[in-house]
GUBA-90639 format. One line per field, with one value per atom (N, C-alpha, C, O): z, y negated, x; residue number from 1. Coordinates in pm, 1 decimal. Example, Ala and Ser with C-alpha at 12.3 -4.5 7.8 and 13.67 -1.06 7.14 Angstrom:
% residues 2
c3 <- (780.0; 780.0; 780.0; 846.5; 708.0; 714.0; 787.0; 803.9)
c2 <- (569.0; 450.0; 330.0; 331.9; 225.0; 106.0; -3.0; -113.8)
c1 <- (1319.0; 1230.0; 1320.0; 1423.6; 1285.0; 1367.0; 1290.0; 1340.9)
pos <- (1; 1; 1; 1; 2; 2; 2; 2)
END
This chain:
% residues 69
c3 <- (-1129.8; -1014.2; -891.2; -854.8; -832.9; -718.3; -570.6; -554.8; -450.7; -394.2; -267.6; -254.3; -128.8; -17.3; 103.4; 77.3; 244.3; 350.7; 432.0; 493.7; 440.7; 595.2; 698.1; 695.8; 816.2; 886.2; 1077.8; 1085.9; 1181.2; 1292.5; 1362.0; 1363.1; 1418.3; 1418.1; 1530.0; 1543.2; 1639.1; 1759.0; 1820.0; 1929.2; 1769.6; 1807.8; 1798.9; 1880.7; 1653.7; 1659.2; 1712.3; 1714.3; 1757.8; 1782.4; 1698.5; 1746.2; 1568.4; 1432.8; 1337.9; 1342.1; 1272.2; 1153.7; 1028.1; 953.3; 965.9; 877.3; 735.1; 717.4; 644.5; 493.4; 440.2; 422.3; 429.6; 371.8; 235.9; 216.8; 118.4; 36.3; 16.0; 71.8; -41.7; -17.3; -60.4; -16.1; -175.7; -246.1; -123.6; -69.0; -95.3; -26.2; 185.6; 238.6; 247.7; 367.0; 387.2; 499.7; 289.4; 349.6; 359.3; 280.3; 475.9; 523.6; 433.6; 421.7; 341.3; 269.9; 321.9; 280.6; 455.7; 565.2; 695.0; 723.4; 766.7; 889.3; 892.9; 811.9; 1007.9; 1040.0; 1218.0; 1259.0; 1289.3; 1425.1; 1431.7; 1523.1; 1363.2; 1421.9; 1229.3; 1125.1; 1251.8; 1167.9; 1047.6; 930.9; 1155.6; 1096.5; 1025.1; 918.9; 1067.2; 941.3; 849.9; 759.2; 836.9; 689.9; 634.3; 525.1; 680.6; 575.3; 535.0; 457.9; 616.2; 586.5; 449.4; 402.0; 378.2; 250.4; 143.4; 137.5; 86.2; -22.9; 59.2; 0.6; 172.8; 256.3; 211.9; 209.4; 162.2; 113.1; -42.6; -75.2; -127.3; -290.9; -246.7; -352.8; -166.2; -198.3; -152.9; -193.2; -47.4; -13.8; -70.8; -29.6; -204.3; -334.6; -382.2; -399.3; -425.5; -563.8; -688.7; -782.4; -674.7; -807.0; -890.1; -988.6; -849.1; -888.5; -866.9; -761.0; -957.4; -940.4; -860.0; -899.1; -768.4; -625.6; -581.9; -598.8; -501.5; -460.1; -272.6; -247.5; -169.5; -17.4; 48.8; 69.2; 103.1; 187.1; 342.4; 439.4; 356.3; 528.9; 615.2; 582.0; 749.6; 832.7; 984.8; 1019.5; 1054.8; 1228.9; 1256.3; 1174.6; 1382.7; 1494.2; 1566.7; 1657.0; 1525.1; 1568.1; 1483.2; 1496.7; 1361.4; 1208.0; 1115.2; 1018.3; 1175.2; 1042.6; 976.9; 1009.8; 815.9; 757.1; 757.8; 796.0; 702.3; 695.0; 535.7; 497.7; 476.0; 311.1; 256.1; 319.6; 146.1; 28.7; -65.2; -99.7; -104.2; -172.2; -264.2; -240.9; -381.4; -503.9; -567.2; -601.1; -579.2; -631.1; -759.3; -792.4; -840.0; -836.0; -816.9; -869.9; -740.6; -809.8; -911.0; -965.9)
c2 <- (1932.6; 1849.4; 1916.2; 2033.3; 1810.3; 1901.6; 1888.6; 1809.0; 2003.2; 2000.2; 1968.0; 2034.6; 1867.8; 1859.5; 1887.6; 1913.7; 1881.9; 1872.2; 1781.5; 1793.0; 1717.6; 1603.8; 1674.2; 1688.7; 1726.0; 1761.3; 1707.6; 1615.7; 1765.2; 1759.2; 1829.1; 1951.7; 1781.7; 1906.5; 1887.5; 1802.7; 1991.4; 1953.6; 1970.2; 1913.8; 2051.4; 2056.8; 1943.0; 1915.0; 1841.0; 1751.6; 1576.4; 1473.5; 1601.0; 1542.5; 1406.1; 1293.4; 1444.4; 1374.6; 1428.5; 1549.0; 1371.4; 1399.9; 1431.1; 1339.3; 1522.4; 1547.3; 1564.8; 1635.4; 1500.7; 1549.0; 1631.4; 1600.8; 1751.5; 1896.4; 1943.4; 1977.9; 1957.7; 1984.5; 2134.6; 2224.3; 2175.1; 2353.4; 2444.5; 2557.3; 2362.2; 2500.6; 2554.4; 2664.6; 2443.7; 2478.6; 2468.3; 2459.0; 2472.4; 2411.5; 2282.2; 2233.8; 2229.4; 2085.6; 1978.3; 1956.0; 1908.7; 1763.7; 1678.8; 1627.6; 1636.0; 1500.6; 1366.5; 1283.3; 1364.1; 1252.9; 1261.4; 1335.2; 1166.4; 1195.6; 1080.6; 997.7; 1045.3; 925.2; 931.8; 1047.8; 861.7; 822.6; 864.0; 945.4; 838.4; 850.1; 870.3; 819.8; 933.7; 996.1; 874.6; 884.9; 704.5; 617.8; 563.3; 505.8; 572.1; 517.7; 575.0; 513.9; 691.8; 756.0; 787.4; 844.3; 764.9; 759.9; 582.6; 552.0; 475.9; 307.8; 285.2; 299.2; 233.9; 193.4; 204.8; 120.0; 308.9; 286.6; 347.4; 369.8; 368.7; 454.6; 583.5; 593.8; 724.2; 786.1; 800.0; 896.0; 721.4; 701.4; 613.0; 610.8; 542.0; 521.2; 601.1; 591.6; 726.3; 827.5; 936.1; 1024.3; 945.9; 1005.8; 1008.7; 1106.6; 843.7; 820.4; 802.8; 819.4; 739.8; 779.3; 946.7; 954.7; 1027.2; 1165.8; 1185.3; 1146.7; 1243.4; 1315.3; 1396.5; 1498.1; 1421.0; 1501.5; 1513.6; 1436.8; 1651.1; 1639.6; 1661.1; 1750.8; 1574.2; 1584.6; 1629.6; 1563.5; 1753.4; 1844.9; 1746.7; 1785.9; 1634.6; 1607.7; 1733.7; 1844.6; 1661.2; 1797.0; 1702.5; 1610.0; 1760.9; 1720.0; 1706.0; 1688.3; 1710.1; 1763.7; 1873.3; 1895.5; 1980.7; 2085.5; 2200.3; 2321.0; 2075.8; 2179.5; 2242.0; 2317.1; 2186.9; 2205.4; 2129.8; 2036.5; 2172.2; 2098.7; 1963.3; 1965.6; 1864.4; 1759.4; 1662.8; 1649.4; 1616.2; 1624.8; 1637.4; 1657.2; 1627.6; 1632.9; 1493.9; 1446.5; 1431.2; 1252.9; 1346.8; 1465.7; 1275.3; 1300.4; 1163.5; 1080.5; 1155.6; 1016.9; 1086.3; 1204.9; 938.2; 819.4; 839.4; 932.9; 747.1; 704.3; 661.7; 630.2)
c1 <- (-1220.9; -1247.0; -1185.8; -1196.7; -1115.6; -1062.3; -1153.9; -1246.4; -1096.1; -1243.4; -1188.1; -1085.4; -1217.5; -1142.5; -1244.0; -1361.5; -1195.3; -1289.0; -1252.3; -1146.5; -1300.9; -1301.2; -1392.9; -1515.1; -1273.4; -1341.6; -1274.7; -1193.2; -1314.7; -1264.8; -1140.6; -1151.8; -1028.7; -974.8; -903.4; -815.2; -951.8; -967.1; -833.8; -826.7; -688.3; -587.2; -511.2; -423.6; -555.3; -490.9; -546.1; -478.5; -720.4; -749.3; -790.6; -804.5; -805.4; -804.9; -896.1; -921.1; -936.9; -1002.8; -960.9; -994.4; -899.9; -852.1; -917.9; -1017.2; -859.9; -904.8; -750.9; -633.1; -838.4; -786.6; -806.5; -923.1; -717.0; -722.6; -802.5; -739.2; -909.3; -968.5; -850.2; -828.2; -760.4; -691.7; -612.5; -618.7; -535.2; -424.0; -445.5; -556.3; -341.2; -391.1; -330.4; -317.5; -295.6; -227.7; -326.6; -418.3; -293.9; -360.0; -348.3; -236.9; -457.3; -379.9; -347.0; -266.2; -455.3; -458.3; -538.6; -632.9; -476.7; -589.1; -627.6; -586.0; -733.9; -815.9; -825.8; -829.0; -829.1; -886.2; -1013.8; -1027.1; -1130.4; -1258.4; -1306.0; -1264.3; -1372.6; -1537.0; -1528.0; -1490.5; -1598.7; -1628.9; -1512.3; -1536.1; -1383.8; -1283.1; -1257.5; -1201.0; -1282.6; -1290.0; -1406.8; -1409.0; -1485.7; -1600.8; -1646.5; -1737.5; -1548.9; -1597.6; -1549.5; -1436.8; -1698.5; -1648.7; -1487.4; -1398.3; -1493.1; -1359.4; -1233.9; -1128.0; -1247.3; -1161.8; -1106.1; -983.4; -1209.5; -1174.9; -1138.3; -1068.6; -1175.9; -1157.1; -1041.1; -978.7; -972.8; -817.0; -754.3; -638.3; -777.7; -685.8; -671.4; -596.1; -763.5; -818.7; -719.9; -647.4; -693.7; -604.7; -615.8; -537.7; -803.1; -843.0; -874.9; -948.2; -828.8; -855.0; -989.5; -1038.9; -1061.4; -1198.3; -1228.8; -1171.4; -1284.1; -1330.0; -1449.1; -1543.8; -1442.9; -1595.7; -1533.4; -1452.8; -1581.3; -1567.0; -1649.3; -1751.2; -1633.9; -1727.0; -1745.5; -1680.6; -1825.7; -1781.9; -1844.0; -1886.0; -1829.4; -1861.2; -1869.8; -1796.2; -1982.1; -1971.3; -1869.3; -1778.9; -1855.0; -1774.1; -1781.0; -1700.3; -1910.1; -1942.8; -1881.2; -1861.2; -1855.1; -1760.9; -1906.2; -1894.5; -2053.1; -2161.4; -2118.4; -2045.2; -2177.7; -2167.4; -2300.2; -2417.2; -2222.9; -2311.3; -2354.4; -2470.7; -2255.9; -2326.7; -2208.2; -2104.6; -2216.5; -2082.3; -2090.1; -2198.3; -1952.4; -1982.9; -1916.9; -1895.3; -1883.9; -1822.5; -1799.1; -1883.5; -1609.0; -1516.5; -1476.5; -1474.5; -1435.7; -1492.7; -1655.4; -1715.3; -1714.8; -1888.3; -1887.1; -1992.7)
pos <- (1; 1; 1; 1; 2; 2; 2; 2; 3; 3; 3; 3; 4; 4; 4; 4; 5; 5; 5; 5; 6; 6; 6; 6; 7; 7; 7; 7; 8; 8; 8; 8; 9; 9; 9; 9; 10; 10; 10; 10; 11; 11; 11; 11; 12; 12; 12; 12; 13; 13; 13; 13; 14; 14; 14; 14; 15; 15; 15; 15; 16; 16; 16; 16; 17; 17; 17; 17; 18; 18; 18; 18; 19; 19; 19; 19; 20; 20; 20; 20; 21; 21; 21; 21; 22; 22; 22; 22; 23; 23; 23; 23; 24; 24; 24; 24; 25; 25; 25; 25; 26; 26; 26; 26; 27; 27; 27; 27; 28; 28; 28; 28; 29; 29; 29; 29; 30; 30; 30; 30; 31; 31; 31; 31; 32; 32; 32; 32; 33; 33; 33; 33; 34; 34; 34; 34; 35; 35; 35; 35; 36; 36; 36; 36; 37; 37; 37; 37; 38; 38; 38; 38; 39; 39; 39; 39; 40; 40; 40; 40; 41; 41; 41; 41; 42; 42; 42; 42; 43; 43; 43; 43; 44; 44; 44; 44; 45; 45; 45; 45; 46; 46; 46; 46; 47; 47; 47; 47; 48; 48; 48; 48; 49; 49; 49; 49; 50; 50; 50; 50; 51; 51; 51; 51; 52; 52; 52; 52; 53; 53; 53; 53; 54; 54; 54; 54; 55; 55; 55; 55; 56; 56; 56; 56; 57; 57; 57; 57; 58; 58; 58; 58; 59; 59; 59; 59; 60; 60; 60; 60; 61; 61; 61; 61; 62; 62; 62; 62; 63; 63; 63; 63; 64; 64; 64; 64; 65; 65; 65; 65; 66; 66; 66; 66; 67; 67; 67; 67; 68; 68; 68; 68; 69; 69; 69; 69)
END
């Protein structure tokens, strides 16, 4: 299972989902709520099995989803 973070990222002013292995961005988002709205992140997935660390904006953590459901 691979493991990512959606988190805040204040240089770029975006929300990024970050692969853990590596440092690459797999995508960004505008706001919090478009990547976490329904099916948002399981198509930027790709179908691959995952577990998503989200996170504030303070950078706590806040829960973890796991795709597919």
């Amino acid at each position: 299972m691979h493991a990512f973070t959606l988190a805040y990222d204040r240089r770029r002013g975006r929300w990024t989902l970050t692969n853990d292995r590596t440092p690459r961005v797999k995508t960004s988002f505008g706001s919090k709520r478009d990547a976490t709205r329904g099916g948002v992140l399981s198509t930027a997935l790709r179908g691959i099995p995952a577990s998503v660390r989200i996170h504030k904006t303070t950078g706590e953590f806040q829960e973890e989803r796991t795709y597919p459901r």
